[in-house]
N, C-alpha and C positions, 0 to 999 in steps of 0.2 A: 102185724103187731107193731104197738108204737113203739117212737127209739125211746131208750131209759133213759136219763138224764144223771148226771152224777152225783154223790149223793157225800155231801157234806156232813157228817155226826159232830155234833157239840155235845159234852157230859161238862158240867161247869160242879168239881167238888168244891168249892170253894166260896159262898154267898160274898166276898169283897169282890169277883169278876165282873160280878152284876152292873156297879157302880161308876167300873171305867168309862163305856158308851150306852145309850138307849140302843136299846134291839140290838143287842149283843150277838145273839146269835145269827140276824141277821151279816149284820160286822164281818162274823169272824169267817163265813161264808164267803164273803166278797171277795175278802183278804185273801184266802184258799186260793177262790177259782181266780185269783187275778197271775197265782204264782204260778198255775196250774197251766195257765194262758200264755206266758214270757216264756215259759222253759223251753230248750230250744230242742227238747225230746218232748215236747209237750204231748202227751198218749190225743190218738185219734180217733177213741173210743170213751167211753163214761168210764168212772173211776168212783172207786168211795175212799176217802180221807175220812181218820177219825181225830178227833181232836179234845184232849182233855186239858184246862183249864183247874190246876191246881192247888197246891202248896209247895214251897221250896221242899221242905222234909218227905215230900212223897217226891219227887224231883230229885232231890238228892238221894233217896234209895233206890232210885231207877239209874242213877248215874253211877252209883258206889256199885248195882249189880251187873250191869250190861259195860259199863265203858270202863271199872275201875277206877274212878273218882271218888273219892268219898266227900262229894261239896253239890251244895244245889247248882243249878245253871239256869240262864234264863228258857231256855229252847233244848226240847232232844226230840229229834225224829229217827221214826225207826220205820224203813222200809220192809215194805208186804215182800213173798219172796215172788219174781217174777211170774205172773200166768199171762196162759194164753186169752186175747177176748171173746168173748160169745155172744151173739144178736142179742139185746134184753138184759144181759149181767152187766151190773157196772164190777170192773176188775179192781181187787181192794187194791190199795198203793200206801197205805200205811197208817203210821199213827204219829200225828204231832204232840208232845205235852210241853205246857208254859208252867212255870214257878210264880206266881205273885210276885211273892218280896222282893226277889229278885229284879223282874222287871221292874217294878215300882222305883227300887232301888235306882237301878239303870235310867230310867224316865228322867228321877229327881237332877242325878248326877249329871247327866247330857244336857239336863235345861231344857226336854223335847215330853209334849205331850203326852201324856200316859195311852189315849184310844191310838197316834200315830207310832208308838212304838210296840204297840200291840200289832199293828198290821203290819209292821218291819218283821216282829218277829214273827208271825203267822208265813209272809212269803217266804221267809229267811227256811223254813224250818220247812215248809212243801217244796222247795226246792234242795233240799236236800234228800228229800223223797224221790225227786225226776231226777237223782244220781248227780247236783250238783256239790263242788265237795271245794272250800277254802282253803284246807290246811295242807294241800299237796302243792302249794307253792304260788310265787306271786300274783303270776297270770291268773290261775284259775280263781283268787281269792279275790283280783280285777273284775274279772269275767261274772264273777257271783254279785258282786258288788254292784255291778253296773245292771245284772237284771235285777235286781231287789229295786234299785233307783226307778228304773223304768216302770214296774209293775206299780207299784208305788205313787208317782207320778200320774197313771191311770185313774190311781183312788184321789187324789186331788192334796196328795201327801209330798211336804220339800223331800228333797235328797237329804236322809240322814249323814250322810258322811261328809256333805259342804259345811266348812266351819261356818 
């Protein structure tokens, strides 16, 4: 039996996603497996990521229900709960959702490309899938930074965090 390969899902609610890159979907794929690649638990089996491409207001009722927020955010990832692998299955590993406005917002205000902060966020957010996590303190928030940087760098993108 051949090996599965893993398997990327893009749902783009939103017709303005379209307009940030050509072959978007292609894009946001790269982006995925590039985070999916740096993690330093990177899975050594196939995996599905799903990935919706929204609206703040549906972003911020995922944020207001799951994390207690009641405000959009650029990025929320919400990991699959652990399974075992199986020859041929790829193992799900979760689901990333983007906000538009938000990032748009984000893009404007930083001065950095809209397609480049589109794949900031796409690693940013699969890597909080493979258990990397910012907000538990400086090192780790270093440590996330610095693989965002590298994976990044792969796609032929500056270090968002160099002034």
């Amino acid at each position: 039996m051949p090996e599965i390969e893993s398997e990327i899902d893009v749902a783009v609610e939103d017709p303005r996603w379209e307009s940030v890159v050509p072959d978007l979907e292609a894009f946001v794929v790269r982006a995925v497996e590039a985070g999916i690649a740096i993690a330093p638990d990177a899975p050594d089996h196939p995996v599905e990521v799903s990935v919706l491409l929204t609206t703040d207001a549906v972003v911020q009722d995922l944020n207001r229900t799951w994390r207690g927020k009641d405000k959009p955010t650029n990025v929320l990832s919400f990991p699959a709960p652990p399974q075992p692998a199986h020859a041929g299955v790829a193992v799900p590993l979760g689901d990333v959702v983007l906000a538009y406005d938000t990032m748009l917002r984000e893009s404007a205000e930083q001065g950095k490309p809209l397609q480049d902060h589109l794949a900031h966020l796409l690693i940013h957010g699969t890597l909080h899938l493979l258990g990397q996590d910012h907000e538990t303190g400086d090192a780790d928030a270093n440590a996330m930074e610095a693989l965002e940087t590298e994976a990044l760098h792969g796609l032929g993108i500056p270090d968002p965090y160099a002034d």
